[in-house]
C-alpha positions as CSV (number, residue, x, y, z in Angstrom):
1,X,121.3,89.6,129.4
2,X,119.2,88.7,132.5
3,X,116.4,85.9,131.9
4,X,113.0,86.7,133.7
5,X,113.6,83.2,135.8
6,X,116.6,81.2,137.0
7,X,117.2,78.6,134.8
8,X,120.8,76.8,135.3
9,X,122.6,76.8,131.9
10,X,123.9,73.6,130.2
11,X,124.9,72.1,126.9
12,X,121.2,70.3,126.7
13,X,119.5,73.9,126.0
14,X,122.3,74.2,122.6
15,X,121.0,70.8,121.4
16,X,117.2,70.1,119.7
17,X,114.9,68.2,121.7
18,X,115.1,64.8,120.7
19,X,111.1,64.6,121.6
20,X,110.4,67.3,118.9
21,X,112.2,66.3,116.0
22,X,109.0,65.4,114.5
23,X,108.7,69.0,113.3
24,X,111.9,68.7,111.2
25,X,112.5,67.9,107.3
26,X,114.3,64.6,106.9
27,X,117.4,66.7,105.4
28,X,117.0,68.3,108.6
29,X,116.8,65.3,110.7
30,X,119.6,63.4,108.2
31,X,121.8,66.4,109.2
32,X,121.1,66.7,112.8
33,X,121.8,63.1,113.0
34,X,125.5,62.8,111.2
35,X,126.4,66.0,112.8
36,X,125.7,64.8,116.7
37,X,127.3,61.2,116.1
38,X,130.5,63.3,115.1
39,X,130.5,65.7,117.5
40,X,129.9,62.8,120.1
41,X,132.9,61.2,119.1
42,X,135.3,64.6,118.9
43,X,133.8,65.0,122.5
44,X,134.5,61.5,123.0
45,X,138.1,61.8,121.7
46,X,138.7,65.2,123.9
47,X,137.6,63.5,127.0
48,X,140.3,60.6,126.2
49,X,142.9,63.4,125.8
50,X,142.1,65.2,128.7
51,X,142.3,62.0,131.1
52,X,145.6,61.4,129.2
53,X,146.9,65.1,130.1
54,X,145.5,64.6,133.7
55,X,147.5,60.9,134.7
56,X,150.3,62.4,133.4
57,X,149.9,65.7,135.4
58,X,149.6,64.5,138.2
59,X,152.3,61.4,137.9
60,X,154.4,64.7,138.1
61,X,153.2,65.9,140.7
62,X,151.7,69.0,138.6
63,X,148.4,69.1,139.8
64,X,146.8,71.6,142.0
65,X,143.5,70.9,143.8
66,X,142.1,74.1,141.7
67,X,143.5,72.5,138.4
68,X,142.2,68.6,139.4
69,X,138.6,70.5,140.6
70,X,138.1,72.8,137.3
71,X,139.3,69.4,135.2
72,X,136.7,67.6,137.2
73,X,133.7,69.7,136.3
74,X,135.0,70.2,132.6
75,X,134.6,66.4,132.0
76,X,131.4,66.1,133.7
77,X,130.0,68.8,131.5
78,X,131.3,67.3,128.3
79,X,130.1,63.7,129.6
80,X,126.8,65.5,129.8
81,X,127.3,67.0,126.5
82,X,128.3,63.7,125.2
83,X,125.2,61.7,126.0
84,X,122.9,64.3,124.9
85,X,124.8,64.1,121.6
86,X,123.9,60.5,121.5
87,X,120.2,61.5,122.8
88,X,119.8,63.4,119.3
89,X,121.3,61.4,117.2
90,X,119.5,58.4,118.3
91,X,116.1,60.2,118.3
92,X,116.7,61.8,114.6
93,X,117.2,58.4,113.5
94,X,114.3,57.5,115.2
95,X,111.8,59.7,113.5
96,X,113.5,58.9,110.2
97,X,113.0,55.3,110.1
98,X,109.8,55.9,111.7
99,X,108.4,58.1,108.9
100,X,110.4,55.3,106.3
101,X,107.9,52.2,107.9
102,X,104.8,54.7,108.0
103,X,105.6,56.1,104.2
104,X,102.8,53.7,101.7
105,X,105.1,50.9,99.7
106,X,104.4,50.5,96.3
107,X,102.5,47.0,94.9
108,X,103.0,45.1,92.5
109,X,99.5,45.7,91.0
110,X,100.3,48.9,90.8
């Protein structure tokens, strides 16, 4: 599947824009929110593992310059991935507490 212009691909294009969740229903947006922070912290959690697998690799001498480069762009992509998890999970709970200060409170006349 060829796109009509070259646009590099990355996890950002996966993830809603934090700038448009206006749009959204607050289930949407409650969601979109609890979903992100957990996946940020299983990405988290990988990255952890990985760097684990990695010192120990190469404490044994098992590490190639292929394995240590593909390793290398693997946890630059999920750091990317990572903070843009936190970008949307910040900005859905944004726009909910936004809409919670802008939403008319009751008086007590009534």
């Amino acid at each position: 599947m060829s796109a009509p212009h070259s646009i590099a691909v990355c996890w950002g294009h996966l993830l809603p824009d934090p700038s448009r969740l206006n749009t959204l229903s607050a289930d949407d947006l409650d969601a979109i929110e609890r979903t992100a922070e957990c996946e940020a912290i299983s990405v988290g959690h990988g990255i952890a593992a990985i760097g684990e697998l990695l010192a120990n690799t190469a404490d044994a001498g098992e590490l190639t310059n292929h394995t240590a480069r593909d390793i290398g762009w693997l946890l630059q992509s999920l750091g990317y991935l990572s903070g843009r998890l936190t970008d949307v999970a910040n900005g859905a709970e944004y726009e909910l507490e936004r809409r919670k200060a802008a939403a008319p409170h009751p008086t007590a006349e009534g």
